[in-house]
Legacy VTK file of the C-alpha trace (Angstrom):
# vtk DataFile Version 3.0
C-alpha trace
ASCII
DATASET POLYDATA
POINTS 364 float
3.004 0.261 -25.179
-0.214 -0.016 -27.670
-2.490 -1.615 -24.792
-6.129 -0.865 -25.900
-9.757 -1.189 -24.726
-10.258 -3.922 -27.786
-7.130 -5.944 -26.983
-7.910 -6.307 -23.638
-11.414 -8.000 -24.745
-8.686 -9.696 -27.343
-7.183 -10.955 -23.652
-10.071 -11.726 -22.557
-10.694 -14.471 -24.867
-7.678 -15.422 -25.321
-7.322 -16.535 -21.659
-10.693 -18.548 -21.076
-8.355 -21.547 -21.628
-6.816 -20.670 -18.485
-10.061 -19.831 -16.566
-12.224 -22.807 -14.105
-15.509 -22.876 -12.843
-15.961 -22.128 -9.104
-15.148 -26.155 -8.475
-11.931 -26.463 -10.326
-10.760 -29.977 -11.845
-7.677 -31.071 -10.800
-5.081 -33.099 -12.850
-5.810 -36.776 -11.818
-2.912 -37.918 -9.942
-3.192 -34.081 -8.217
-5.543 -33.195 -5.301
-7.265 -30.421 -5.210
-5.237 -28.985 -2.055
-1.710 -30.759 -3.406
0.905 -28.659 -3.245
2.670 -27.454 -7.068
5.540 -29.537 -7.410
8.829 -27.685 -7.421
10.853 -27.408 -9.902
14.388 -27.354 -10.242
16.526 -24.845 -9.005
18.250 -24.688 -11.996
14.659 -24.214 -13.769
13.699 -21.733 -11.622
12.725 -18.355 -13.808
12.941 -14.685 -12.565
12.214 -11.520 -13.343
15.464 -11.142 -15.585
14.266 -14.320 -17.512
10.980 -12.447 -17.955
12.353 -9.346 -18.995
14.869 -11.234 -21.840
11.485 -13.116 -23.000
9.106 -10.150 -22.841
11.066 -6.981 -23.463
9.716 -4.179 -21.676
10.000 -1.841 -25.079
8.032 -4.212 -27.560
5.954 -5.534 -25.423
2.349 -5.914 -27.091
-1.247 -7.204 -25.689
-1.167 -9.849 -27.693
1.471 -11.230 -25.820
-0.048 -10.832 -22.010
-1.663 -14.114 -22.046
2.022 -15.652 -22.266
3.079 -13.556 -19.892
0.612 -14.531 -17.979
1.303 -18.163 -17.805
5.089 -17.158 -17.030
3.415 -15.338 -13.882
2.347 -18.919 -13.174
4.989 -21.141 -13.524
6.653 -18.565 -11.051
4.189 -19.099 -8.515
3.942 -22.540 -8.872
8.021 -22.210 -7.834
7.111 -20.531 -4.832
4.299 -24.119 -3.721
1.234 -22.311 -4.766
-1.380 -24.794 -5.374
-2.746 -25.812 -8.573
-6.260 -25.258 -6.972
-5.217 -21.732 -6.034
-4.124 -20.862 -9.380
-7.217 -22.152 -11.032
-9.045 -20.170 -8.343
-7.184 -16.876 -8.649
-7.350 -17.230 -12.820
-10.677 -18.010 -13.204
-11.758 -14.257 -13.662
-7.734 -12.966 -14.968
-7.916 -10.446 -17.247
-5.654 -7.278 -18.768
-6.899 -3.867 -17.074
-6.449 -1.259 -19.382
-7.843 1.026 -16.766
-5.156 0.109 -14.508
-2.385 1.297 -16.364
-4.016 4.760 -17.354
-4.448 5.224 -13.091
-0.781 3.971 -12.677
0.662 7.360 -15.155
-1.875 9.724 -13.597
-1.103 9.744 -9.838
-2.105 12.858 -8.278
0.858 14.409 -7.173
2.291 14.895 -11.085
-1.312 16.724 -11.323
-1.702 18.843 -7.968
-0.105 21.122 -6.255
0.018 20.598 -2.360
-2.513 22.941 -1.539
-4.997 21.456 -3.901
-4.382 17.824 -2.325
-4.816 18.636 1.033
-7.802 21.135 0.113
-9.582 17.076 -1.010
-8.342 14.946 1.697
-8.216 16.711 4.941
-11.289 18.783 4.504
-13.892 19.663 7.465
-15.815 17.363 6.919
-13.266 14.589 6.345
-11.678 15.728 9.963
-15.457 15.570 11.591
-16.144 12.259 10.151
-13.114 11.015 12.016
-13.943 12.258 14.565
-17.458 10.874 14.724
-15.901 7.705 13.794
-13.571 7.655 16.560
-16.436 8.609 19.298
-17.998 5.805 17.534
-15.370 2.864 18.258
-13.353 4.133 21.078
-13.548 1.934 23.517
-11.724 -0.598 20.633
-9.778 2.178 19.424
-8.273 3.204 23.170
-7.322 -0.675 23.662
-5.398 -0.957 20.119
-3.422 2.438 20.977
-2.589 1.210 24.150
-1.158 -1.936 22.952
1.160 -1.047 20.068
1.465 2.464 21.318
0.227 4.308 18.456
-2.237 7.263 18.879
-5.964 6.732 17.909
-6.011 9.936 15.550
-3.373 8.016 13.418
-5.122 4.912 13.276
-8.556 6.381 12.307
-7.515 9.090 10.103
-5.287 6.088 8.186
-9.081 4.543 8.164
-10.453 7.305 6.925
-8.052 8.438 4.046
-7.459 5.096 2.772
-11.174 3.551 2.467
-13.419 6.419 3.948
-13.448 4.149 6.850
-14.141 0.948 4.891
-16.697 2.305 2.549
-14.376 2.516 -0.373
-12.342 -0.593 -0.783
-11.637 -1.484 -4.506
-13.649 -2.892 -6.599
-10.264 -4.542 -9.234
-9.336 -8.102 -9.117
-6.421 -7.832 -7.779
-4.572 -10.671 -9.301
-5.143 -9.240 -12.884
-4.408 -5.942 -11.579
-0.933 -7.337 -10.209
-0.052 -8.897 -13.272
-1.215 -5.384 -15.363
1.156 -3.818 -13.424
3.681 -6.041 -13.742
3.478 -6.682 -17.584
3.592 -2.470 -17.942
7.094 -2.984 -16.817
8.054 -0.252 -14.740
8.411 -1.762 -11.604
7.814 -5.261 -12.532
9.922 -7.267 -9.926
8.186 -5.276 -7.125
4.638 -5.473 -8.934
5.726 -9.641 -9.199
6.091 -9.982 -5.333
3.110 -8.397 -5.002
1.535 -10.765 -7.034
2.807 -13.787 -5.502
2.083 -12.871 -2.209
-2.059 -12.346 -3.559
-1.943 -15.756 -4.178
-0.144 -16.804 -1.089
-3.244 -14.577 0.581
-5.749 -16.663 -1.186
-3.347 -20.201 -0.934
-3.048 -19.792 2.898
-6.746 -19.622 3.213
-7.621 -16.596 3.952
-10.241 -15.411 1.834
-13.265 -17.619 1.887
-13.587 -19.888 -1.060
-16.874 -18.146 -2.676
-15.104 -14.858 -3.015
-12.588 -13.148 -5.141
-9.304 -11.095 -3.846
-10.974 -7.252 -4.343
-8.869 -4.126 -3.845
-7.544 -0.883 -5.943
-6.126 -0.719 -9.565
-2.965 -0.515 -7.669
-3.304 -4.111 -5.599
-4.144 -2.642 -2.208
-6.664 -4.147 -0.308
-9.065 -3.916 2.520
-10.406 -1.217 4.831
-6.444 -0.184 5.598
-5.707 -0.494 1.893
-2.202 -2.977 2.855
-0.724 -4.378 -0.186
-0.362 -8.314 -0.243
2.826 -8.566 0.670
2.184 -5.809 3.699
-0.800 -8.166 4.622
1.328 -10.806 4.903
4.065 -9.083 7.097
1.585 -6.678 9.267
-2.276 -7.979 9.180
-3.132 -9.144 13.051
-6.132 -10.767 14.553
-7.264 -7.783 16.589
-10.205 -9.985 18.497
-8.417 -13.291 18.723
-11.101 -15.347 16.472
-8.724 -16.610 14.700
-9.098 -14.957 11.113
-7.420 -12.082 10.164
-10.098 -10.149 8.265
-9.092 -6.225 7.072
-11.982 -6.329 4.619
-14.782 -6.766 7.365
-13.661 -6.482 10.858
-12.934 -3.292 12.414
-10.815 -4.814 15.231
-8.407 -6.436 12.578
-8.484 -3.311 10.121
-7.103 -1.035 13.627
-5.023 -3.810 14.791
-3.178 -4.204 11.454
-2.963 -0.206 10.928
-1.236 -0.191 14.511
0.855 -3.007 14.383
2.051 -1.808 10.919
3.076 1.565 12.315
4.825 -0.190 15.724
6.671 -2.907 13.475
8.004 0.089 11.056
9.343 2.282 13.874
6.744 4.116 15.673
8.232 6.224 18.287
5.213 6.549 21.033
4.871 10.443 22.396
6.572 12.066 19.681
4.807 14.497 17.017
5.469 14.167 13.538
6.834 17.370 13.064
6.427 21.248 12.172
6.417 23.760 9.477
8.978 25.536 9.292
11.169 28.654 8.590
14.394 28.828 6.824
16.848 31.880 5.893
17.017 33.326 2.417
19.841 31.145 0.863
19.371 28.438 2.519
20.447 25.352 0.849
17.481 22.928 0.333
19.940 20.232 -1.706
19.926 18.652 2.015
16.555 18.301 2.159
15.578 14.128 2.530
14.116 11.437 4.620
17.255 9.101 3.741
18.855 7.232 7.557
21.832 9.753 6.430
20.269 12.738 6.263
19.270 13.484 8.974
20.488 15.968 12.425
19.347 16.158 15.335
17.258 19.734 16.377
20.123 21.560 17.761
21.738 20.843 14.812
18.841 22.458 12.046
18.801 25.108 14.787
22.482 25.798 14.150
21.503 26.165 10.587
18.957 28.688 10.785
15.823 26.333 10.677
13.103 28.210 13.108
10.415 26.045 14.722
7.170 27.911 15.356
6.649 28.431 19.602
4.761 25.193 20.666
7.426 22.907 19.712
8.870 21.437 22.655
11.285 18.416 21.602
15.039 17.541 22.948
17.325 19.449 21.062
18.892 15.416 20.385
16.080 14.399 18.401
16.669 13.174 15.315
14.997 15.012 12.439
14.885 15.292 8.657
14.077 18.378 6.559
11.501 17.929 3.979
10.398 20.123 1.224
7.679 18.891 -0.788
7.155 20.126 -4.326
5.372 23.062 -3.619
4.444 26.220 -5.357
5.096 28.287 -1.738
8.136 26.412 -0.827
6.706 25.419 2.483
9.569 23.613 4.303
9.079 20.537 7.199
10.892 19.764 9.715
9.768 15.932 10.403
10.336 13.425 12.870
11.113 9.411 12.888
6.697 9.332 12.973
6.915 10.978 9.769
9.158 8.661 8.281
7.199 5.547 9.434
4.516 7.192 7.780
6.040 7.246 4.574
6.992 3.866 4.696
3.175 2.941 4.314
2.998 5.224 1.083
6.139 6.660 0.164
4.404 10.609 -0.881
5.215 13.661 0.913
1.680 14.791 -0.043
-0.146 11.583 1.348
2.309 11.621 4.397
1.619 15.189 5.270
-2.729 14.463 4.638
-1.962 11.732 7.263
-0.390 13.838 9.803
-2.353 16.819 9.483
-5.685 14.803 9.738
-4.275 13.377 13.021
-3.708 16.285 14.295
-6.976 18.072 13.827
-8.606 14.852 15.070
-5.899 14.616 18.248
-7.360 18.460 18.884
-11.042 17.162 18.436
-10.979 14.267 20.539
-8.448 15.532 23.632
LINES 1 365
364 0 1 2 3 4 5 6 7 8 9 10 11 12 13 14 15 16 17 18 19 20 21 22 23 24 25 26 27 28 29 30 31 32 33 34 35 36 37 38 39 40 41 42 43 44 45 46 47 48 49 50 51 52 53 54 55 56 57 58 59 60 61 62 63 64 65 66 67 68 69 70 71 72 73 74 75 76 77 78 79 80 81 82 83 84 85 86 87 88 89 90 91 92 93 94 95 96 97 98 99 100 101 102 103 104 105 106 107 108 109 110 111 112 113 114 115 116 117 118 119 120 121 122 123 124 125 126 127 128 129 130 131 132 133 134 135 136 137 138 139 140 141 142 143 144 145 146 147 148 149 150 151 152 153 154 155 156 157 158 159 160 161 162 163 164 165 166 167 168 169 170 171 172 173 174 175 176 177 178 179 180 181 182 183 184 185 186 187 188 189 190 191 192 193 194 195 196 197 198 199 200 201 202 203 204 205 206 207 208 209 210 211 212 213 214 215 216 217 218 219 220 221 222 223 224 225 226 227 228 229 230 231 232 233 234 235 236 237 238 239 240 241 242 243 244 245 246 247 248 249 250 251 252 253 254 255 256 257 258 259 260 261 262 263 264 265 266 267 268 269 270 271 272 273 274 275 276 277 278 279 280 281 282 283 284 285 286 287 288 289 290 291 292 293 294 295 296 297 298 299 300 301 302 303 304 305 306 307 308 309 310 311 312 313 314 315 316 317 318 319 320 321 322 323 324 325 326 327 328 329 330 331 332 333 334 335 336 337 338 339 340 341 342 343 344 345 346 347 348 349 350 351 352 353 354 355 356 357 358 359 360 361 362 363
């Protein structure tokens, strides 16, 4: 897809018709809080309608500003305000940038030991800690309530945003819509979109600011997509707003209740390295509800734990084998798969839960 530096500017211009001042003008007969009206069922779109319309193989950046106004016509389906729309659009733009990040993720570039050799450094683990001595008294009431260990909810912190110091600088509607327009996961990247504007159309961003985050959409000092703001973003303080940008009660609060919600099991350790005999067959390797036995089970099969574990031989585990230059081999837990439902990586589910556990060490 020829999507270039100068055809973004191209975009640029081509969308100021669709961009507002910071006091937008409403239609006349429409407030400027009115709900969209509805449309039909039957004139509903979707992402198929999209895809016939825009197809993913010929797709061109001369055509993203029509695209673009698709994008709105589904959100106005889904009773997103005029007002929000003029709000959200007033800055839209393509992100060439965005699409360049999206095909070089780290893990088609680094081996394991390379990523963990970045993220769970010394200094990254003593930072943690320093920020957990920092906040523990809030940190020790969050754990207790959802049941989630502090090392999990500050190293999340940490990883994610460097504890809230890196937070995205992208607009994350444009980013969204970048995304979605590249077309390789557009229905997901669509949601995602929507639910930005349902962020900014439920009032949660104050008026004289813009929805910030990554290239990718996430946002805040937990990094939550939209939609995962939406479903998992608490009021850790009870004032009333839900702020993961600004207020460390909310940014622990969220992390925890995100972790609870998905299936946190309190007590249990993620898991082990492990051993396995010459032969063995690592086609059954997974993190699929299916594939997984319980201990005794893996034991039966010649998997060796190293001496400190000490689980039930009933507990459900999964084998995991990272792409990995030494063929290191996991044996993981239901924590570990909660993990990955935040970011679905091996490599950043492994940073997590190796950072916890040099910060558990640190701080017991």
């Amino acid at each position: 897809m020829r999507l270039t530096l100068l055809s973004a500017v191209i975009i640029t211009a081509s969308l100021t018709a669709c961009s507002a001042s910071q006091t937008p003008v409403s239609p006349a007969k429409l407030t400027a809080d009115a709900p969209a009206v509805q449309q039909p069922a039957a004139a509903r779109l979707s992402v198929a309608d999209l895809q016939r319309e825009f197809p993913a193989d010929s797709r061109t950046a001369e055509q993203f500003p029509a695209y673009a106004e698709q994008l709105k016509a589904m959100a106005r389906q889904e009773g997103i305000k005029e007002s929000t729309l003029t709000r959200a659009f007033e800055n839209f733009h393509f992100i060439e940038r965005v699409i360049t990040s999206d095909k070089n993720q780290p893990e088609k570039k680094v081996t394991l030991d390379d990523y963990l050799a970045r993220r769970v450094t010394k200094g990254a683990v003593s930072a943690a800690v320093k920020q957990h001595d920092a906040n523990a008294a809030l940190l020790s009431g969050i754990s207790q309530r959802y049941g989630v260990p502090q090392e999990y909810i500050v190293s999340l912190w940490g990883l994610e945003s460097g504890f809230g110091r890196y937070q995205g600088k992208e607009d994350v509607i444009s980013a969204l819509a970048t995304l979605a327009y590249e077309g390789r996961r557009e229905e997901m990247f669509i949601k995602q979109f929507i639910a930005a504007l349902q962020i900014i159309d439920q009032g949660h961003i104050p008026a004289d600011q813009q929805l910030k985050g990554s290239w990718a959409g996430a946002m805040g000092q937990n990094q939550f997509m939209p939609a995962s703001y939406l479903t998992y973003a608490v009021d850790g303080d009870g004032d009333g707003v839900v702020d993961i940008w600004n207020n460390k009660a909310d940014v622990f609060a969220s992390t925890a209740n995100y972790l609870a919600t998905e299936g946190w099991v309190e007590g249990l350790p993620w898991g082990y390295e492990v051993t396995v005999p010459a032969g063995f067959d690592r086609s059954i390797e997974g993190t699929k509800k299916n594939q997984s036995k319980t201990l005794a089970q893996w034991k039966a099969l010649g998997v060796t734990l190293p001496a400190q574990a000490n689980l039930p031989e009933s507990t459900p585990m999964w084998l995991v084998v990272p792409e990995d230059k030494q063929e290191r081999v996991y044996l993981v837990t239901q924590n570990f798969i909660t993990i990955m439902h935040w970011n679905r990586s091996y490599f950043f589910a492994l940073s997590v839960s190796l950072m916890a556990d040099n910060v558990g060490a640190e701080i017991r």
